[in-house]
C-alpha positions as CSV (number, residue, x, y, z in Angstrom):
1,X,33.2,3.9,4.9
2,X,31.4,1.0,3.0
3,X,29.0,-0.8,5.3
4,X,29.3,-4.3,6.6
5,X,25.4,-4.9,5.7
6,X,25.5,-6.9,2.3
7,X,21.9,-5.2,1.6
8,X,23.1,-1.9,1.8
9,X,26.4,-2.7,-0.4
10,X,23.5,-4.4,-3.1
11,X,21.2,-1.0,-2.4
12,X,24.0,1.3,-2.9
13,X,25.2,-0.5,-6.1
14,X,21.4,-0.6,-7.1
15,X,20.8,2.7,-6.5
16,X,20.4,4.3,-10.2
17,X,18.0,1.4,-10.5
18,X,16.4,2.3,-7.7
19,X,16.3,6.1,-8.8
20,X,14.8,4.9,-12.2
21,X,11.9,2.9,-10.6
22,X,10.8,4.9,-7.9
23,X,7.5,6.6,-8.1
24,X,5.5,9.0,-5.7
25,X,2.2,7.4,-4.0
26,X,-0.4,9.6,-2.0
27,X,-1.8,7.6,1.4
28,X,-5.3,9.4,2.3
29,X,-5.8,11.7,5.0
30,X,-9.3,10.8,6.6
31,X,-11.4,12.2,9.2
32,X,-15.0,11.2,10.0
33,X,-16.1,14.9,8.7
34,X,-19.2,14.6,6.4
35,X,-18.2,15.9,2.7
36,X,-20.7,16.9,-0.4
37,X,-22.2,14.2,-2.2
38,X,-19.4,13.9,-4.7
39,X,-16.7,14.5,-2.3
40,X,-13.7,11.7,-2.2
41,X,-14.3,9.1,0.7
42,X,-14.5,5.9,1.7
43,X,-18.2,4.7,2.7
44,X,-20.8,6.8,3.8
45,X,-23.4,7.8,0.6
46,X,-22.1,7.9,-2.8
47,X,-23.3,10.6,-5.6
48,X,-26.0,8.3,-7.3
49,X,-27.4,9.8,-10.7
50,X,-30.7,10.9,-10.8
51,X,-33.0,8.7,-10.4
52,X,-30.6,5.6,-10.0
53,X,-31.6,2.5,-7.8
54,X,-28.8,1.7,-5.4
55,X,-26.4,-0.8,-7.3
56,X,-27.4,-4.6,-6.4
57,X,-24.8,-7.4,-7.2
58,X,-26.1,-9.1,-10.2
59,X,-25.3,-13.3,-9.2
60,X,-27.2,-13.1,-5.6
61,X,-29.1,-9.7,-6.4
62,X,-28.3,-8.5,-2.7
63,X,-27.4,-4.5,-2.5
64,X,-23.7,-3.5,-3.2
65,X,-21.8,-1.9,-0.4
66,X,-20.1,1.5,-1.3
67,X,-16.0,1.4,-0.6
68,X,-14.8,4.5,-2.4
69,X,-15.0,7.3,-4.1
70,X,-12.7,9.7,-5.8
71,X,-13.1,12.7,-7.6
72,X,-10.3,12.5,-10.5
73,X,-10.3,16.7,-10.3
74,X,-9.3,17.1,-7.4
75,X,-6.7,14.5,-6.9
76,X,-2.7,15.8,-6.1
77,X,-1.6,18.0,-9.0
78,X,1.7,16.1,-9.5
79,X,-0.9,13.1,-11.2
80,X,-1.5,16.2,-14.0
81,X,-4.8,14.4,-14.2
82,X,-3.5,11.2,-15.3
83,X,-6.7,9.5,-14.4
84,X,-9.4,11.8,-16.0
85,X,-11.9,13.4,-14.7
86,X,-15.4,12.4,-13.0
87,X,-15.6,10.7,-9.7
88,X,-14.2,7.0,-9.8
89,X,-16.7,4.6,-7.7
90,X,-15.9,1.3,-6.5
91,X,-19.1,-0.8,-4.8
92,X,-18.5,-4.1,-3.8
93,X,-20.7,-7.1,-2.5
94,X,-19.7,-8.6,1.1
95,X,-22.7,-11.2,0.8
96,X,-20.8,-14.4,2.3
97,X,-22.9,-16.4,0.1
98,X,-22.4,-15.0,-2.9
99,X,-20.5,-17.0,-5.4
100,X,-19.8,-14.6,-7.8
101,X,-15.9,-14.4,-8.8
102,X,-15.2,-11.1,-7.0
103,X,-11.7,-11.1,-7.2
104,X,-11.3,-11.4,-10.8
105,X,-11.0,-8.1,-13.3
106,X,-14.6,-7.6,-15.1
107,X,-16.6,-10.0,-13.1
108,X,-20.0,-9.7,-11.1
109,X,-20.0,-9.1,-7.3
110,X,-18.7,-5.5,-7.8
111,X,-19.3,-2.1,-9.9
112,X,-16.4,-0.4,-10.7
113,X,-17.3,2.9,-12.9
114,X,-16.3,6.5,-13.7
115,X,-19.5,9.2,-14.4
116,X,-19.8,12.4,-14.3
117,X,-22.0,14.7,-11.9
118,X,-22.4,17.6,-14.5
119,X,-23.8,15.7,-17.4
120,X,-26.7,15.3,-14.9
121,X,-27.2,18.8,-13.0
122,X,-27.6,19.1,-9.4
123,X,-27.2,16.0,-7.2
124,X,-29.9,14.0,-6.1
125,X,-31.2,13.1,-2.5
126,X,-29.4,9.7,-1.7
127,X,-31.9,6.9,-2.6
128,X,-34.1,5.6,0.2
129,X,-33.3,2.2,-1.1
130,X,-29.6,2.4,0.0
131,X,-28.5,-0.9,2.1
132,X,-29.2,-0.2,6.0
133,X,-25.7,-1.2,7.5
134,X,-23.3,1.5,5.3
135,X,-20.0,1.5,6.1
136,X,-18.7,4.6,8.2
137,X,-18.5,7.5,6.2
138,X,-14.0,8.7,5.9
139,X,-13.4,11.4,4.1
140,X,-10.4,12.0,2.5
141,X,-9.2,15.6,3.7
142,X,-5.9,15.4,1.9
143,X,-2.8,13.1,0.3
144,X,0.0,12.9,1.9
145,X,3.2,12.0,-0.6
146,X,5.5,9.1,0.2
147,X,8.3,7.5,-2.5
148,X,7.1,4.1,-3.6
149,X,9.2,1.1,-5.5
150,X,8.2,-2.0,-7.5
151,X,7.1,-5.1,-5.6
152,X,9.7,-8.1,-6.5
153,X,7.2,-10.1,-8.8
154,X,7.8,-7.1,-11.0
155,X,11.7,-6.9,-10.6
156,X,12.2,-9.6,-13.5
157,X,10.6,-7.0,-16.0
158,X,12.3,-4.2,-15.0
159,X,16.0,-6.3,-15.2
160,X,16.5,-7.8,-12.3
161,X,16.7,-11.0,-11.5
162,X,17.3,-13.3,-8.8
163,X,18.0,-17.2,-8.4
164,X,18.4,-18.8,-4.8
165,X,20.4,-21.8,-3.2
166,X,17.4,-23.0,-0.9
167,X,20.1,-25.4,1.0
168,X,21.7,-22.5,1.7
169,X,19.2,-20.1,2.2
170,X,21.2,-17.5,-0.5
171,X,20.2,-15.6,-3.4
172,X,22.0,-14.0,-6.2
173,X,20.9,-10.8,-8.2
174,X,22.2,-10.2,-11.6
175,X,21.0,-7.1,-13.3
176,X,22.9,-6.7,-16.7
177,X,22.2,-2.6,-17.1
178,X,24.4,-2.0,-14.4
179,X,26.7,-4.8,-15.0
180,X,26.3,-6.2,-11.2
181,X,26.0,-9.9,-10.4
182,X,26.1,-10.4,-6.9
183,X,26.0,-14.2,-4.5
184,X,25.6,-15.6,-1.4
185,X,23.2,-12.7,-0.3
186,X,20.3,-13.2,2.1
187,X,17.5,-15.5,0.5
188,X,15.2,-12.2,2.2
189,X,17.3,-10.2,-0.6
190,X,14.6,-9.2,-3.0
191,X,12.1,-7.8,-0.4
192,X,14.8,-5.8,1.1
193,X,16.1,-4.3,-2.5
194,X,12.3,-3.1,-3.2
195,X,9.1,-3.4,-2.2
196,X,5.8,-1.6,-2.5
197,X,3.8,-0.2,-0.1
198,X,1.1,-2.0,1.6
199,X,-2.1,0.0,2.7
200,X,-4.7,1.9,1.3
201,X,-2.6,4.4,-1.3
202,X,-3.0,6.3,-4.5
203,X,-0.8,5.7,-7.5
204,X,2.6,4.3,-6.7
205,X,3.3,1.1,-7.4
206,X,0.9,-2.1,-6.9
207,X,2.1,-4.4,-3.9
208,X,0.8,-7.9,-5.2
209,X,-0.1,-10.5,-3.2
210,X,0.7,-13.6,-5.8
211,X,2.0,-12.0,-8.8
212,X,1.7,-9.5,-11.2
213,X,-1.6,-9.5,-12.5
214,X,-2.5,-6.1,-14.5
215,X,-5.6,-6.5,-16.5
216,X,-6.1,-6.2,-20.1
217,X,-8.4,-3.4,-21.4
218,X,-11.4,-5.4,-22.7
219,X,-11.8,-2.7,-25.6
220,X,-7.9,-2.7,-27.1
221,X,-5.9,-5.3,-25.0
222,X,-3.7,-2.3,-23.2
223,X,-2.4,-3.5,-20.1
224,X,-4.6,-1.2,-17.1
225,X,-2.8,1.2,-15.6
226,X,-2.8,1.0,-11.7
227,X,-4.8,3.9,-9.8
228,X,-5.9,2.9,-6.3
229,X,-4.9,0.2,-4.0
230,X,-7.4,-1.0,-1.3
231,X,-5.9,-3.0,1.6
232,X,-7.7,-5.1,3.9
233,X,-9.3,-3.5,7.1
234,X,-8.0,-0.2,6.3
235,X,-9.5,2.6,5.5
236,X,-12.4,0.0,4.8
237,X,-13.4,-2.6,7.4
238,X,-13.6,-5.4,5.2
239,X,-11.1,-8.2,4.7
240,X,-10.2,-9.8,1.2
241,X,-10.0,-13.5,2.0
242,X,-7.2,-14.0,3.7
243,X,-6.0,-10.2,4.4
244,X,-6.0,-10.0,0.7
245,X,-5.1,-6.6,-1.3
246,X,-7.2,-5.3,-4.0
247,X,-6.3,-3.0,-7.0
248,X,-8.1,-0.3,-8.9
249,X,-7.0,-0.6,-12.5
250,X,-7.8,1.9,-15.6
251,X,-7.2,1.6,-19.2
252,X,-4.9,4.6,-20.2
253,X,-6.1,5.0,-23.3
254,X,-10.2,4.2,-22.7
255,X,-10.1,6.1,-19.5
256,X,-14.0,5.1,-18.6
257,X,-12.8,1.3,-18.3
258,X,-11.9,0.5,-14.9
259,X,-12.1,-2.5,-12.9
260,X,-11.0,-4.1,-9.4
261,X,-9.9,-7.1,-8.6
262,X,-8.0,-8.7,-5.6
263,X,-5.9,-11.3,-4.3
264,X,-4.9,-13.0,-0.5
265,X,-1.9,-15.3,0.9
């Protein structure tokens, strides 16, 4: 029996669309268990080369707190090592007064980076320069796999899209590969077709905040590939603006070039 629900009629129309655009994402599994120096983990110590002063934010020179780490080897097999290898680092400044443009791809206030453990034999002792207040160590123990679908700022691009009668609080959807063009559905319509994720999550798709914004690669002008979405006061308790999301983003061709930037309401 067809439902009543005029979502469910769109989603069951919708549904090879939906099929097509569907991708796995992996939420961490944390406990507050300490892990080796290059285990993957939110706060805590990173793996520092030898040597290495603990990263300072270059505009107001104060120390960089550590948000995450992840080892590229030892991420869920189904990824077939689409990231590389090395462990991915993401250090961030939470200096109120810094101005640096932190939410922007390739700016100060942040070190994003990828290195490598073996090119520098065993690791170090963690530096006794590290900042006193770390964040509390949460190791990530394990992925657990959930389906994931685009945010609606990327609908348009994958053909769909939507126009709205504001008087009337309606929307239509027309998308032409399936020959559907449907009115008068709920203005809510385009959240309720597909939407990502929110929360700290690997892979998947990203769930923007105020648009689509994928980074060019600096070095060939590929748009970044999405790895690792950090939610406010989730794993990490720290709060983008205004319970903002930020996005770990990676070349797919220059693997090494990564970045992180952020957006809020």
């Amino acid at each position: 029996m067809a439902s009543d629900d005029p979502i469910e009629r769109l989603r069951e129309a919708m549904r090879p669309w939906l099929a097509r655009h569907t991708r796995p994402a992996w939420r961490p599994v944390v406990d507050e268990s300490d892990s080796p120096a290059t285990g993957t983990r939110f706060g805590g110590l990173p793996w520092l080369k030898p040597g290495e002063d603990w990263p300072s934010c270059t505009t107001c020179g104060e120390p960089l707190q550590f948000f995450l780490q992840l080892d590229l080897t030892q991420l869920p097999p189904e990824l077939n090592g689409r990231f590389g290898g090395g462990l991915l680092q993401l250090f961030y400044c939470t200096n109120d007064d810094c101005s640096a443009t932190h939410w922007e791809a390739f700016t100060s206030g942040k070190l994003v980076r990828i290195i490598n453990p073996n090119e520098f034999g065993d690791a170090p002792l963690p530096p006794a320069s590290a900042p006193a207040a770390l964040l509390p160590v949460r190791t990530i123990t394990g992925w657990r796999q959930q389906p994931d679908h685009p945010h609606p700022s990327e609908h348009e691009q994958l053909g769909v899209t939507y126009s709205f009668d504001h008087r009337k609080k309606t929307a239509r959807v027309h998308c032409p590969s399936l020959d559907i063009e449907i009115d008068g559905l709920p203005s809510f319509t385009p959240t309720s077709l597909s939407t990502a994720l929110p929360g700290d999550k690997l892979a998947g798709w990203p769930a923007w905040v105020q648009g689509v914004e994928y980074p060019p690669c600096p070095r060939c002008g590929r748009r970044m590939q999405f790895v690792f979405q950090v939610d406010s006061d989730d794993n990490v308790p720290f709060m983008f603006g205004d319970a903002g999301t930020g996005h770990v983003t990676q070349c797919p061709v220059h693997t090494d070039t990564v970045t992180f930037t952020w957006a809020c309401r």
